[in-house]
LUMKE-593879 format. One line per 8 residues: their letters; for each residue z negated, y negated, x of C-alpha. Coordinates in steps of 0.5 Angstrom, whole numbers, plus 500, padded with zeros to 3 digits. Layout:
! residues N
a> Z,Y,X  ...
***
This chain:
! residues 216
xxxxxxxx> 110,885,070  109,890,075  102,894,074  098,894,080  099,902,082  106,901,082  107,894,086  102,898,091
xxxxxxxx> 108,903,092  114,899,092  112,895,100  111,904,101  118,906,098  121,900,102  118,903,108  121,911,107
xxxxxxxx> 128,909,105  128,904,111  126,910,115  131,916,111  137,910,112  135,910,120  134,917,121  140,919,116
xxxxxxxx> 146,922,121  151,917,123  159,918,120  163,923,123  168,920,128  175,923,128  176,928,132  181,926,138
xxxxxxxx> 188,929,137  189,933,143  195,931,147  200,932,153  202,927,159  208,929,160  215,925,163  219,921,158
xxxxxxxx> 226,920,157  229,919,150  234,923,147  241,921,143  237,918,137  232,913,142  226,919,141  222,919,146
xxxxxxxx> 222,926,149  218,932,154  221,932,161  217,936,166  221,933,172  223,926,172  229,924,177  233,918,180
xxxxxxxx> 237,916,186  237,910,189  242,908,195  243,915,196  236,917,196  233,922,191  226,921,188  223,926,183
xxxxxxxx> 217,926,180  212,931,175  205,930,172  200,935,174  194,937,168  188,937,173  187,944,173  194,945,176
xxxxxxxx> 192,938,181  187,942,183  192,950,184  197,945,188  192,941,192  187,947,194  194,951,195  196,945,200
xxxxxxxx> 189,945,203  188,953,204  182,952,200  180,951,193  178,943,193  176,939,187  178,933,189  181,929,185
xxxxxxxx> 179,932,177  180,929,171  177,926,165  171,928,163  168,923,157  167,916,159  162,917,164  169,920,169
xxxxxxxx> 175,916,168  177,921,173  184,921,176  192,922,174  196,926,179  203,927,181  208,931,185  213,926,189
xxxxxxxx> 219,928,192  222,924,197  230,927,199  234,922,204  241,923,203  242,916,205  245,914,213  239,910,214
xxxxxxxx> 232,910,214  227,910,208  220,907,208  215,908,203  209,906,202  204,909,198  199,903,197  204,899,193
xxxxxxxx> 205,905,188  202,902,182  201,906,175  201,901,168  200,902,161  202,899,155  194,897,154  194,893,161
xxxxxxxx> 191,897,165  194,898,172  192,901,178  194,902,186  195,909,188  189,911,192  190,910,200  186,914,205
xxxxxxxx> 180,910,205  178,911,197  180,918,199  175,918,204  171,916,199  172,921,194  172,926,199  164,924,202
xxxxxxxx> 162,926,194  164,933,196  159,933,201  161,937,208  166,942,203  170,935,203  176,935,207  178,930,213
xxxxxxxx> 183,925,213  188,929,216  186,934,212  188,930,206  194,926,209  198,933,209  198,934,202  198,926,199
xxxxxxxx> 200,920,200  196,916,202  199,911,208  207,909,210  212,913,212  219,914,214  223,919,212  230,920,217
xxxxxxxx> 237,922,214  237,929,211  230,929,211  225,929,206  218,929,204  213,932,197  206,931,196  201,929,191
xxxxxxxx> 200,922,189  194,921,185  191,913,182  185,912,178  186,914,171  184,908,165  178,906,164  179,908,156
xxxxxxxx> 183,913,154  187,909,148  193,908,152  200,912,150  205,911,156  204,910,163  209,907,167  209,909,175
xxxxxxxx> 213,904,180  215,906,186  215,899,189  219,897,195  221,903,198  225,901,204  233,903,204  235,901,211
xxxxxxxx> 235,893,211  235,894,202  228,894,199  229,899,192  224,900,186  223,905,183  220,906,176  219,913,172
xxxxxxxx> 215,913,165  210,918,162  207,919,155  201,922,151  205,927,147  200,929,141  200,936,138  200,938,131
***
């Protein structure tokens, strides 16, 4: 039987171990690999590798794509603006999911009309995420939270697309087009499709992929 002193102390320690287990630091989660987002393409071996600029023709028509890491978003865009403009950042833990921006470049070599509309551009990922770009009215949006250093709509349509448009023969036309990135950041690989894209009569999609490459 426990005598009467130590009984007295045993409901105390409970009460200071309960306070030590509550008060002691959690585990230390593994630090994030940092990573890459980059055009993919695989090699001879199936190997997904780096591609800075992603490129494909259809219907004589030839579109290219690249990434843009957020600082160099924000270089191109403030570049296209004349003026150093924030506009569209990237993460910034789960409080900002932030943007995921790329440059498209459009050339009709085509004979006939091309149309594209940007609004049916569509970003994926393996994890089931997918989103719209982002058309003047969220860049209208996104602009008021600048306050009045935020550029006009006009402003903005200059550098990204964010309406339709129809290039002639023998022209072409290269801007940002920016969506929402994920709400999480456990996704790996991006799909972005270019849906719909009006060749003449012929309607086109066209489909580039990106992936996260991890550093050492």
């Amino acid at each position: 039987m426990l005598n009467a002193r130590l009984s007295t102390l045993c409901p105390v320690i409970a009460l200071v171990l309960a306070a030590a287990a509550s008060a002691a630091p959690e585990p230390l989660l593994a630090a994030a690999k940092p990573y890459k987002i980059s055009g993919a393409n695989r090699d001879e071996r199936g190997k997904w590798q780096p591609t800075e600029v992603l490129e494909q023709t259809r219907s004589g028509v030839v579109f290219q794509m690249q990434f843009l890491e957020p600082d160099a978003a924000r270089r191109v865009l403030s570049s296209m603006l004349g003026r150093d403009v924030d506009l569209l950042p990237g993460r910034l833990g789960e409080r900002r999911r932030g943007y995921l921006v790329f440059v498209l470049q459009i050339a009709n070599a085509s004979p006939a009309d091309v149309t594209f509309n940007p609004t049916q551009a569509r970003l994926s990922t393996e994890k089931g995420d997918m989103e719209f770009a982002l058309d003047y009215s969220a860049l209208y949006d996104a602009s008021r939270l600048l306050g009045p250093d935020g550029p006009g709509l006009e402003q903005m349509a200059t550098a990204i697309f964010d309406r339709s448009l129809t290039i002639k023969p023998e022209g072409s036309v290269r801007k940002l087009l920016a969506f929402p990135a994920p709400r999480e950041d456990k996704y790996k690989t991006i799909e972005v499709r270019l849906a719909e894209v009006n060749v003449g009569a012929a309607a086109v999609d066209v489909v580039f992929f990106f992936r996260k490459f991890f550093q050492e």
